[in-house]
Each structure stands twice: as C-alpha cells, then as structure tokens.
N, C-alpha and C positions, 0 to 999 in steps of 0.2 A: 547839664548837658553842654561840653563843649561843641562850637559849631564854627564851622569855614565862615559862613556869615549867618548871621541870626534873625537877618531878616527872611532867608528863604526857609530858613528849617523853622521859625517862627510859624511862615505861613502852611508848610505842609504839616505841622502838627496841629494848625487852627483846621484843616479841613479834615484831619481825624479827631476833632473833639477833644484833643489833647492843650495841656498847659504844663510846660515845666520850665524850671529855671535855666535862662541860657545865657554863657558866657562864650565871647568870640575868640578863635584860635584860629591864626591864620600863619601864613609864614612869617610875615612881620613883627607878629609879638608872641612865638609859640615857646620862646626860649623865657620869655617874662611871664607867660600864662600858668609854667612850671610848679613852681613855691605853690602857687594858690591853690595848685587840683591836687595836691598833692597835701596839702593842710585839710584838703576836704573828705580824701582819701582816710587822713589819717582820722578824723573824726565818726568814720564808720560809714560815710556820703558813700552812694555809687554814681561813675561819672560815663556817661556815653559819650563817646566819638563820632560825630557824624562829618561827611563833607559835602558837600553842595552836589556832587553827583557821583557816584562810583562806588571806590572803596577807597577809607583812609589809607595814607601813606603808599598810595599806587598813583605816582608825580601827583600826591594832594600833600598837605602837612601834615605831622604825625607823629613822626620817626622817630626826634626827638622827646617827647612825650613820653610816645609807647619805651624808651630806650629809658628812662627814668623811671618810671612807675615800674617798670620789672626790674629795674635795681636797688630800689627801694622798697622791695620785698611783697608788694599789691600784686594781684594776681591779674594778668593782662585776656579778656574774651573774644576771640574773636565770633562776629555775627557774622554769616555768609551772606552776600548781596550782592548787587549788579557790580560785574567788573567788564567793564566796553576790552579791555585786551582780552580776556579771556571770552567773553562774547562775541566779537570779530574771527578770533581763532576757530571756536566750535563751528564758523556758518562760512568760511572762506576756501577752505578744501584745498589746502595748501598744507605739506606736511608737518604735521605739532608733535610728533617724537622729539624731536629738540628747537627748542625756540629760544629767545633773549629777545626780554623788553629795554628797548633804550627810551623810553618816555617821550617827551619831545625834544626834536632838534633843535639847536641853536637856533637863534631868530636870524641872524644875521646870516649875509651870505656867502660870505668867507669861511667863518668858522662853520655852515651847515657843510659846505663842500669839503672842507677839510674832513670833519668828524666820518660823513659818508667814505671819503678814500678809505680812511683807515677799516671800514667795515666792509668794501667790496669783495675782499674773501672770505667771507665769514661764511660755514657751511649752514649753519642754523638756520631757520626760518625765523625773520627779523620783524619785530611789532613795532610799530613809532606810535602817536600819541599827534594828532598837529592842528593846530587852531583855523577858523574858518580862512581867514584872509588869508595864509602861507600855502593853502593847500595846494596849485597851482606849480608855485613856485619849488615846493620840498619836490612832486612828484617830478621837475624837470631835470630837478639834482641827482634826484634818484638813477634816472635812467641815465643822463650824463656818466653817472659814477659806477653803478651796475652794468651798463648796458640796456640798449632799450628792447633787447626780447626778453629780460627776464620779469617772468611770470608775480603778478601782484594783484592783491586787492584792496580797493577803498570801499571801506563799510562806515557810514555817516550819519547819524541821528539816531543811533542803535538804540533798540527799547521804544523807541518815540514812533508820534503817528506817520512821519515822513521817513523812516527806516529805510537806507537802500542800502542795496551793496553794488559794485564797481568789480568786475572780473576782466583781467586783457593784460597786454603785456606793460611793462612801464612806460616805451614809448608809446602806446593806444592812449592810457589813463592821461600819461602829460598833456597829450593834444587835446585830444578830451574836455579838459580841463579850464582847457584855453580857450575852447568854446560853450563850453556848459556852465551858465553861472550856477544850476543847483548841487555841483559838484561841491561847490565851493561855501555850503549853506549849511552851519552846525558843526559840532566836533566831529572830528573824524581821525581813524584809525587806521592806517595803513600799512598793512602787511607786505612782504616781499618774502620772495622763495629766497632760501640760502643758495650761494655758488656751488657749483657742480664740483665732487671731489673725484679728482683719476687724475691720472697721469699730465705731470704738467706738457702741456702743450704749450710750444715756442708763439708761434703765430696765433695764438688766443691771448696770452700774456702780453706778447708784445701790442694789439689791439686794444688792451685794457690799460695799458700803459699812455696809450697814445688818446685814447678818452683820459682818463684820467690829468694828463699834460693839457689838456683843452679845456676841461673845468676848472682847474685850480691854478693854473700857471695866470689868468687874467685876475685873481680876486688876491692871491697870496705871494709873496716875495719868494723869489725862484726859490733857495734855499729852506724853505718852508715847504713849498708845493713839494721839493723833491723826498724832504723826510717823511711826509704824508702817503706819498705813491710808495717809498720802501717798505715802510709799515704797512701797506696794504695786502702790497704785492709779494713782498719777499726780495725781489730785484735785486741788485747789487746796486749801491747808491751811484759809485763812478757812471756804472752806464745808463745811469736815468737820468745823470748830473749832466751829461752830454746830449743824450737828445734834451734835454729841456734849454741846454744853452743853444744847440743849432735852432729851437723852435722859436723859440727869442727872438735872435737873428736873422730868421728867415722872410724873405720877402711876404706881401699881404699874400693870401690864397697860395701860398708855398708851404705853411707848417705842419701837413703831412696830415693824415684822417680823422675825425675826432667818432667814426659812426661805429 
C-alpha cells in the first residue's frame, strides 16, 4: 500500500483490525517510489493508493504514478471516496453546471493576487482548496479581485464533527473572517460564483479595473500588475498601462476607487 504518510493510514487500518505492507509516497519521493511499485506490479503485487485525506491526485500526490503504471501497461482502479471539492459543491447551492478546480492558491501574496486577476472573468463557478492559516487572507483577495458582492461559500472541516458551511457575499465572508477565528479552524474549500456573462458594460469593467489596480499595483511591478488585469479583463493594455501610471503618481487618497 502506498501511503501520503504511513503513519496516519498505519493507524486507521490498526483501528479496522487491518495490517498491510506500507511504503510512503509523497510529493517528495513519488518520482523515486516509481521503479519499486512498479517491480511489484510486475510480480503480480496489487498496490493501493491512499492519501491522508480525500482523493489521490486531487492537489494530493499521484499523477505521476498513476501516469506510469497506465503506461506500463497495469491496469489503474479507481475506488470512489470522499472528495471535500466535490462535497463542498453538492452542499453550497452555487451553480455546478460548469465548474473549474484550481486547488490551492499561491501561498504568497503577490503571486495569490496576480493568479485571482487573471481569473476574475471566468464565467465558471470556481473551487479553491486553502489551508487553515491563509483563509482569512485568500478570502480578502478574493473580494479585492472579484468584487465584494460576488456570492461565495466557505465549507470547513467537511465530513468531520465540526462541519460548517459559510454562505454571504466575499466581502461578508472576508470580514467575517477577520473576526471569527473558527473560520479559520481545519481545511477549507472555498467556492465563488463565476462572473456574470451579458453585454460588456463600460462602468463595470471599468470598476473592475480599478479594483484590480488597488490589489495588485501595491504587491507587483506596474508592468506585471498591468499584464495580469489584461489577461483578466480583456482591456486594451495601453489604456490600463495609463491609469496604472496616473495611479502611481497620484497623490495619497487620490488614486481613484478600489470598492
């Protein structure tokens, strides 16, 4: 049995009365773990994948693995089990006709606001993945980058005895956030509705532009923030390249709206 760590799947197979052989496969050594499951494979071994909570290769390790052993001609099973994105989806009442998992954000906070620009038009309903301590912080980027009416939910400890879910807009959840430490308690998954698709409207875009220039213009070199808000937005680069240079230059409490 390969395992994310062997000590935790160690113990929940000792409290099923089970004992099997376990070898660790983690991101670190999944490309060295290869040769060896793959010798055991070929000896007629069958080999489980577990990971410490979820599903394999859903931002666990795997992918590598599973991308050899079906090239190598072994036949790859999947077992169906808890998946927290797809379990957050079913209970959040946000629409799952179309969706896109981006796992978790950058840690950093430069690179989390950039990655969010480029996704603030994305019409799809958006899963993240985000670790106890950033929760706080992603959900501020969020609204920063979205907008803080657009509609989101944080669901946290999913499956477990402290199970919640979080329903409100992303400015609600941010503040929220910043006062609730149990927000901030166990993995969590946070969903956000896609952008509304109709007719580009000037005075929305331009609004989104100008959020967008207030998050990213203080963490990234102008010429960075401005490729990020294009990519976002579609804009024309020239005229984002200029209000970002008046915003620059702009006296303190002069650089135009960020709400």
């Amino acid at each position: 049995m390969a395992a994310e760590d062997t000590r935790h799947t160690g113990a929940f197979l000792a409290q099923l009365g089970l004992s099997r052989p376990l070898l660790s496969l983690h991101e670190h050594n999944e490309v060295e773990r290869i040769p060896q499951i793959l010798a055991r494979l070929g000896e007629g071994a069958k080999v489980a994948l577990v990971s410490d909570a979820g599903t394999p290769l859903l931002s666990d390790p795997g992918y590598r693995l599973v991308a050899a052993v079906a090239a190598a001609g072994f036949a790859v099973v999947p077992i169906p089990g808890a998946c927290a994105a797809i379990a957050a989806l079913s209970a959040a009442g946000l629409p799952t006709d179309r969706f896109t998992f981006e796992g978790f954000l950058p840690a950093r906070g430069a690179k989390r606001r950039g990655r969010l620009a480029a996704l603030a038009a994305e019409s799809r309903t958006l899963v993240f993945y985000e670790a106890p301590h950033r929760v706080a912080d992603a959900l501020a980027d969020l609204a920063a980058a979205f907008g803080a009416a657009r509609p989101a939910v944080l669901a946290r400890e999913l499956t477990k005895l402290h199970e919640s879910f979080y329903r409100d807009s992303l400015g609600a959840l941010a503040t929220a956030a910043g006062n609730d430490a149990n927000m901030s308690r166990g993995e969590a998954v946070i969903i956000v509705a896609g952008a509304e698709v109709g007719e580009p409207d000037a005075a929305a875009a331009s609004a989104l532009v100008d959020r967008l220039l207030g998050a990213l213009l203080p963490a990234l070199p102008l010429s960075r923030a401005v490729d990020a808000i294009v990519e976002a937005t579609g804009e024309r680069r020239n005229a984002v390249y200029e209000r970002a240079l008046a915003r620059k230059s702009a006296p303190p409490g002069d650089a135009g709206t960020d709400a």
